[in-house]
C-alpha positions in Angstrom: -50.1 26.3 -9.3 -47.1 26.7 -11.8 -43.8 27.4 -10.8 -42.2 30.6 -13.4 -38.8 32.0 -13.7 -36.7 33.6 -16.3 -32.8 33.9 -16.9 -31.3 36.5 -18.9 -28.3 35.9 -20.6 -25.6 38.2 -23.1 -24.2 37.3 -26.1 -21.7 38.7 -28.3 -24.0 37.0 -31.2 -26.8 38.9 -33.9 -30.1 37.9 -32.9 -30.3 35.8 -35.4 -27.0 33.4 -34.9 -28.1 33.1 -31.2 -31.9 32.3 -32.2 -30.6 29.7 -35.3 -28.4 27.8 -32.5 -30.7 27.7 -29.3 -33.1 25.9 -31.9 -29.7 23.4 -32.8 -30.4 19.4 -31.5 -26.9 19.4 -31.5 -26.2 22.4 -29.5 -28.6 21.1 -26.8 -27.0 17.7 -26.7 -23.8 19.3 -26.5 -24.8 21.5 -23.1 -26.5 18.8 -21.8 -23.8 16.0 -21.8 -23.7 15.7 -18.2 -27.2 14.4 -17.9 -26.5 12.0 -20.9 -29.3 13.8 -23.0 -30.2 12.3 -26.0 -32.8 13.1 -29.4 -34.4 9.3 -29.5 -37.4 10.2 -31.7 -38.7 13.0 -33.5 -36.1 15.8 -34.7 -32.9 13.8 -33.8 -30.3 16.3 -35.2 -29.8 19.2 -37.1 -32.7 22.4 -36.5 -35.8 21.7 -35.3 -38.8 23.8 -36.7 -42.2 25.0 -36.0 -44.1 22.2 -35.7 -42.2 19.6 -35.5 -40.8 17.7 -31.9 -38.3 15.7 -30.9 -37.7 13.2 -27.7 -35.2 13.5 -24.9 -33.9 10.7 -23.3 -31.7 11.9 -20.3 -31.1 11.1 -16.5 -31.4 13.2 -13.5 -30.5 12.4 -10.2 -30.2 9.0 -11.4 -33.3 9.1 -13.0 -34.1 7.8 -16.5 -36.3 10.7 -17.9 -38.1 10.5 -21.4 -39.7 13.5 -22.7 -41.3 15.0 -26.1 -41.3 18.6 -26.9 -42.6 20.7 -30.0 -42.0 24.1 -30.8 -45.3 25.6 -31.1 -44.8 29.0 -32.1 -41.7 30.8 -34.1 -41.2 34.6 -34.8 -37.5 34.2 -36.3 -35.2 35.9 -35.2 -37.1 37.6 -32.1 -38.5 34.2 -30.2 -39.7 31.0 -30.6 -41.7 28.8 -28.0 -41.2 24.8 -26.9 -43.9 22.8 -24.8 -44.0 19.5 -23.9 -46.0 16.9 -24.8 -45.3 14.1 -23.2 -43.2 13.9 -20.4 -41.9 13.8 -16.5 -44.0 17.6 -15.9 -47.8 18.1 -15.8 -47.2 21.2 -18.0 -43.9 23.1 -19.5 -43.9 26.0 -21.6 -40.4 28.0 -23.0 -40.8 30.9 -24.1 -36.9 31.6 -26.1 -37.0 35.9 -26.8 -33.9 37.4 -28.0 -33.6 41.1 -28.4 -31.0 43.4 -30.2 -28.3 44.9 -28.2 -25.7 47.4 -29.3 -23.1 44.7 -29.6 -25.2 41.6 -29.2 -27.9 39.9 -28.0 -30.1 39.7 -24.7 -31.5 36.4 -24.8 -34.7 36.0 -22.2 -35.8 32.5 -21.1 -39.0 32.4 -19.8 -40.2 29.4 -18.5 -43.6 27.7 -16.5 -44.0 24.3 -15.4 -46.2 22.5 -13.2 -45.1 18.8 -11.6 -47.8 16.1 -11.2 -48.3 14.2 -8.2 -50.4 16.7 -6.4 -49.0 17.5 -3.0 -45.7 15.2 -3.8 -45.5 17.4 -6.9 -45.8 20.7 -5.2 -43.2 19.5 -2.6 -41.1 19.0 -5.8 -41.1 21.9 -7.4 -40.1 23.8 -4.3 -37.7 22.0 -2.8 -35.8 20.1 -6.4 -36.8 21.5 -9.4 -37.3 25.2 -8.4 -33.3 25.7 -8.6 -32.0 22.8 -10.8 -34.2 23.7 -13.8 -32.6 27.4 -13.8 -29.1 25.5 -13.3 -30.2 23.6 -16.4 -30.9 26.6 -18.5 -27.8 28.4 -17.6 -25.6 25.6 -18.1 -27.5 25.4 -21.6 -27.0 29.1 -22.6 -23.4 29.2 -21.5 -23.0 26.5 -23.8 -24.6 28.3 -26.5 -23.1 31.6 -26.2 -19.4 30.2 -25.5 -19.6 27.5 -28.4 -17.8 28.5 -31.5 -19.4 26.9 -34.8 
């Protein structure tokens, strides 16, 4: 069974400035730099696009962790979704929405993922990966909504 969860997240941004940088290589390297994350292959800087994917190399916990995502469906400025293809998960899906605010933007991350391993995997996901990929995604969209470009 998947494990789901969502973080909301203001921005003092339009829409589309917040959509144009959460789809930035750079941006993402730049919020991830504690983890040493890295484009290796694929999209390696610059926007990424619909249909196209780009490889991570990062560590975790020590880890050396190699994974390829695509985004697999756009609907600029309101959400666009990333999936991986290959990778440490069985499955992960991102769904990136971001709605219109009065002065701003709500940005919604909604996110699935399943680990492999069977029971090893399902011990995982509760007991790791359940709160450090939320950690991950906040620490991302602080990034995002502080950085000035």
């Amino acid at each position: 069974m998947a494990v789901y969860f969502e973080c909301v997240t203001q921005a003092n941004l339009s829409p589309a400035e917040l959509f144009e940088k959460s789809l930035s290589i750079d941006a993402h390297t730049g919020s991830m730099a504690d983890s040493q994350e890295q484009a290796v292959a694929g999209v390696t800087s610059g926007t990424i696009g619909l249909g196209q994917h780009v490889t991570w190399r990062a560590k975790h916990f020590g880890i050396p962790i190699r994974m390829t995502s695509t985004i697999s469906v756009v609907d600029a400025p309101r959400s666009f979704t990333d999936q991986q293809l290959r990778g440490p998960f069985k499955s992960f899906h991102h769904v990136h929405e971001f709605h219109a605010m009065d002065h701003g933007t709500l940005m919604v991350d909604k996110i699935q993922f399943s680990a492999p391993l069977g029971p090893l995997g399902w011990l995982a996901e509760r007991l790791v990966l359940g709160w450090y990929l939320p950690k991950l995604i906040r620490i991302r969209n602080d990034y995002l909504v502080a950085e000035q470009t």
